[in-house]
C-alpha positions as CSV (number, residue, x, y, z in Angstrom):
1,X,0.0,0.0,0.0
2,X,1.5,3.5,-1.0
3,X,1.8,5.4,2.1
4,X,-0.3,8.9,1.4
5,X,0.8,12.4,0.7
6,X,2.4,14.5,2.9
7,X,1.0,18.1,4.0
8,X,3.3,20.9,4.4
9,X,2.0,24.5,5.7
10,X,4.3,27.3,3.9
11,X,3.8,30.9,3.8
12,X,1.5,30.3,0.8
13,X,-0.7,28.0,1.9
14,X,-0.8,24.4,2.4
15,X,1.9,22.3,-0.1
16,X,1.5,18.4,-0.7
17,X,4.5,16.3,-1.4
18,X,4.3,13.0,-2.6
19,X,6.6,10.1,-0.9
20,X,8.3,10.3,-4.4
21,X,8.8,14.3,-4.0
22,X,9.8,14.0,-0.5
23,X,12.6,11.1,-1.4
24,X,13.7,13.5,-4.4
25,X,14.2,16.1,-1.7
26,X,16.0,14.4,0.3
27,X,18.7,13.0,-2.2
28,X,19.2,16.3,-3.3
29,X,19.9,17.8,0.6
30,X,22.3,14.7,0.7
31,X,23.9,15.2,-2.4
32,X,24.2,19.0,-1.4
33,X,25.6,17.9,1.7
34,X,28.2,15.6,0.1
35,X,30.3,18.2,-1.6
36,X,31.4,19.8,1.8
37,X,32.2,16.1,3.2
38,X,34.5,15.9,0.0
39,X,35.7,19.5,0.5
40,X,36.2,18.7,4.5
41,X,38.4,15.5,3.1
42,X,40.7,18.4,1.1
43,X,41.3,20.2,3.7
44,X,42.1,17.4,6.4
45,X,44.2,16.0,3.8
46,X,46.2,19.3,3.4
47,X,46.6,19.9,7.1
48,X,47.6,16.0,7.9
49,X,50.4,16.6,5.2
50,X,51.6,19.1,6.9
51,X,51.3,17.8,10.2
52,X,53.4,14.5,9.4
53,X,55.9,16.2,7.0
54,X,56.8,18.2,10.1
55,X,57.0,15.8,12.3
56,X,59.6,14.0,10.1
57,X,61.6,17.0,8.7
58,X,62.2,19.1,11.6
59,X,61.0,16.9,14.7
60,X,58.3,18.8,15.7
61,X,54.6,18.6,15.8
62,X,53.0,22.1,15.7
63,X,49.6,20.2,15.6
64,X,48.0,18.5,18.5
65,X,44.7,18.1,17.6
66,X,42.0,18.4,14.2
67,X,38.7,17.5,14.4
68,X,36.1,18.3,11.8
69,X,32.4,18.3,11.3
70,X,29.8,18.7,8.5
71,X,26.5,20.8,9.8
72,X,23.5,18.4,10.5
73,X,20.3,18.9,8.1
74,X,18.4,20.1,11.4
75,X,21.5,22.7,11.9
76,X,21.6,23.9,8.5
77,X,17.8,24.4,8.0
78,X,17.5,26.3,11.3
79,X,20.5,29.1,10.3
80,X,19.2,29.3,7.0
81,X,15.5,30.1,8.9
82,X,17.0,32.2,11.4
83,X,19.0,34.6,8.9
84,X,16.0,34.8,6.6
85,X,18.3,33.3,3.5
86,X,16.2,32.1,0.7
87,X,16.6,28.2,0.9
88,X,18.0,27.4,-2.2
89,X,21.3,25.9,-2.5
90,X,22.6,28.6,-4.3
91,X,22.0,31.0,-1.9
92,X,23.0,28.9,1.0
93,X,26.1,27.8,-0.4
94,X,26.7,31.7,-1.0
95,X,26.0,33.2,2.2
96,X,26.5,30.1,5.0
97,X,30.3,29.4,4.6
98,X,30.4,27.2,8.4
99,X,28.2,24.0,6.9
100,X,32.0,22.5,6.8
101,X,35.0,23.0,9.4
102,X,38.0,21.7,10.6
103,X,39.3,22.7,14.1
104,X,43.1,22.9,14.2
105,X,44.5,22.7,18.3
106,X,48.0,24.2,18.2
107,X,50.5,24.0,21.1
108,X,51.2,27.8,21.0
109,X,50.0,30.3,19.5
110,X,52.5,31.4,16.6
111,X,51.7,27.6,15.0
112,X,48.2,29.1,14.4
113,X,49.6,31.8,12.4
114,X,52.3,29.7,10.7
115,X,49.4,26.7,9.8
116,X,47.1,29.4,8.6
117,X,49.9,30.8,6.1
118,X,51.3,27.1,4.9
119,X,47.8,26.1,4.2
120,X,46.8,28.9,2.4
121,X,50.2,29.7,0.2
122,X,48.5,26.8,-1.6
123,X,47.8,27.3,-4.8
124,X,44.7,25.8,-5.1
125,X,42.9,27.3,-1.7
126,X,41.4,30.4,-2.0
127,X,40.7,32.7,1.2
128,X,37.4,34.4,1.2
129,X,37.5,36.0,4.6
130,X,39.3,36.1,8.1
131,X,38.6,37.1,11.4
132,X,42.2,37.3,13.5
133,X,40.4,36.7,17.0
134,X,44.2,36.6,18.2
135,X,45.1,39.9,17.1
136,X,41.8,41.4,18.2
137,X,40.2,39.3,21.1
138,X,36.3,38.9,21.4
139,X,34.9,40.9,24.3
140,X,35.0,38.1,26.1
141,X,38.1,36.7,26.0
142,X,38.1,34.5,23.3
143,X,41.2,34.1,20.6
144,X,41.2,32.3,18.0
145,X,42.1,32.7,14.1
146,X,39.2,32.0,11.5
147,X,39.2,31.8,8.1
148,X,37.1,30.6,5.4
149,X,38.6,29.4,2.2
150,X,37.6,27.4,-1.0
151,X,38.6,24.1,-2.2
152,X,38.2,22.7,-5.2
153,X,36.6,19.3,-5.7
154,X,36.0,17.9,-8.4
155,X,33.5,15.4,-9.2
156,X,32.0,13.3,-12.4
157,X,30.1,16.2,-13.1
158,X,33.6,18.8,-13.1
159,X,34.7,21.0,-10.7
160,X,33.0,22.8,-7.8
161,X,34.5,24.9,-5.0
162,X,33.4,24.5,-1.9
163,X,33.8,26.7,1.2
164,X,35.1,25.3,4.5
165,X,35.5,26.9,7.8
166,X,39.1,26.7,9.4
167,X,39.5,27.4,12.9
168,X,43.0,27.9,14.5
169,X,43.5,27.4,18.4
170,X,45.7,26.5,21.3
171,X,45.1,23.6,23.5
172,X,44.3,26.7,26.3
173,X,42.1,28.2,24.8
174,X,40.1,25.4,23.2
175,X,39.6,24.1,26.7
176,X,38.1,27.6,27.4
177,X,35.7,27.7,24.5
178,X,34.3,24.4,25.1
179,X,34.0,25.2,28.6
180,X,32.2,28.1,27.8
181,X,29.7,26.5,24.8
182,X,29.0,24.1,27.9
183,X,28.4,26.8,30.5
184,X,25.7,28.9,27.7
185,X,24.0,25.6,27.0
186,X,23.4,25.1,30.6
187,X,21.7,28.3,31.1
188,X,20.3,28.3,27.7
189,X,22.5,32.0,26.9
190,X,21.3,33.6,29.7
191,X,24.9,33.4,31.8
192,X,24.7,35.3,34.9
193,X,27.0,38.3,35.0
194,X,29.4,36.8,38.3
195,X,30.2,33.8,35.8
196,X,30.4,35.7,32.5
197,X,33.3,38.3,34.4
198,X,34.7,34.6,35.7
199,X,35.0,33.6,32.4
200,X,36.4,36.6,31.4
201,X,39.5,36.3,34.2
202,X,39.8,32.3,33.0
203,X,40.5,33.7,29.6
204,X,42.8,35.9,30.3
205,X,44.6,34.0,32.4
206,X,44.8,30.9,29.6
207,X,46.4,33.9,27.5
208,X,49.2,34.1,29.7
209,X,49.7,30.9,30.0
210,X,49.8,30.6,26.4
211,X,52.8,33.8,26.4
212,X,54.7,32.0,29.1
213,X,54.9,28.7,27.5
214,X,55.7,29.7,24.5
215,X,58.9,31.9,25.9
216,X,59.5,29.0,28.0
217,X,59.1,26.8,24.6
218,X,61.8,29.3,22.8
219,X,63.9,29.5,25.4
220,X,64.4,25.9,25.3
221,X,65.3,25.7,21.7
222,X,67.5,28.2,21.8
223,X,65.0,31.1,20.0
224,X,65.1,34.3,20.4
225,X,61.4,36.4,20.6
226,X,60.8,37.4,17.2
227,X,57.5,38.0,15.3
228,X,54.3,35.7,15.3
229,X,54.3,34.8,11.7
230,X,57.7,34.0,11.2
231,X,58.4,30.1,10.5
C-alpha cells in the first residue's frame, strides 16, 4: 500500500509532497551535503600533510589536535531560517560558509599563524574572509584565528569549489571555548554576570599561559622572541 501524501503548511498555503517528491528532496539535501564532506576531506588532507611532513623534517609537531564536522540537516535548516536566507542551495552555499569545518588545536600560538599561512600559500585554496580573534580578542576573552577558504573538488560532473571553515586554536584556549559552549547551554545564553566576568578572568589567564609557554618553549630551543608569523 503507498503510504499517502504528505502536508506541508508554507507561507503560501498548504503544499502536498508526494513520498516520491519527498525522497527527491532528500537525495538532493544529501547530495548537497556531500560536496562539503568531500571538500572537508581536502582540507584534512592538506593539514595531515603538513602535520606528518613536520613531524619527520624538523622533529616537531606544531599540531596537537584536528577534528572536523559537517552541519546536521536540522542545523543547517534552522541558520538558514534564522538569517532569513532564501533556501535554495545557491543562496545557502553563497551566504553560509560554516556547513564544513576543521578545528586545528596548536601548542602555542605562533603555530596558528604559521598553519594558517602554509595552508593557504597553496595554490589551489582560496581565502574568502578572516577574522584574527588573536590579534583582536572577542569581548569576552576568546582568541582564536578563523578563516574561510575554498577548495576545489571535483567530481564526475567537473569542478565545484566549496567553502570550508578553518579554525586555529591553542590547547588553552580550546579548553576555554568548550568550557564556555558548555556553560551557555546550561543556562540556555542567559549566563549570569558573576560567571560571564569569571569567564572573562579564566581567559585571560589561559592567555598568559599561552605567552609564558611559549617563551618557556623558545627559550628551550634556543629562540630568540621574534615576530608571530615568522616560520
Amino acid at each position: 500500500m503507498d503510504a499517502p501524501p504528505l502536508a506541508v503548511t508554507t507561507d503560501e498555503g498548504i503544499a502536498t509532497f508526494s513520498p516520491e517528491q519527498l525522497r527527491a528532496m532528500r537525495d538532493e539535501f544529501q547530495r548537497f551535503l556531500l560536496d562539503y564532506q568531500f571538500a572537508l576531506r581536502e582540507v584534512e588532507t592538506k593539514l595531515g600533510i603538513l602535520r606528518d611532513e613536520f613531524q619527520l623534517m624538523h622533529d616537531y609537531n606544531p599540531i596537537e589536535h584536528l577534528s572536523s564536522r559537517v552541519k546536521s540537516a536540522d542545523s543547517l535548516v534552522e541558520k538558514v531560517v534564522r538569517k532569513g536566507i532564501d533556501p535554495s542551495f545557491a543562496s545557502i552555499r553563497a551566504h553560509i560558509t560554516d556547513i564544513a569545518g576543521v578545528r586545528v588545536t596548536t601548542s602555542f600560538t605562533k603555530d596558528a599563524y604559521r598553519l594558517f599561512d602554509l595552508l593557504t600559500q597553496q595554490d589551489d585554496v582560496t581565502v574568502r574572509e578572516v577574522k584574527d580573534y588573536i590579534a583582536e580578542p572577542k569581548a569576552n576573552g576568546y582568541k582564536s584565528l578563523h578563516a574561510i577558504v575554498e577548495v576545489p573538488v571535483f567530481l564526475s560532473t567537473g569542478r565545484v569549489s566549496v567553502a570550508v571553515e578553518v579554525q586555529f586554536r591553542t590547547i588553552a584556549m580550546d579548553f576555554w571555548a568548550s568550557l564556555e559552549h558548555k556553560i551557555y547551554y546550561k543556562y540556555d545564553g542567559a549566563v549570569p554576570d558573576g560567571l560571564l566576568a569569571e569567564l572573562k578572568d579564566a581567559a585571560d589567564s589561559a592567555a598568559l599561559l599561552d605567552a609564558r609557554m611559549e617563551r618557556l618553549h623558545g627559550e628551550l630551543h634556543g629562540q630568540r622572541p621574534g615576530p608571530l608569523r615568522a616560520v
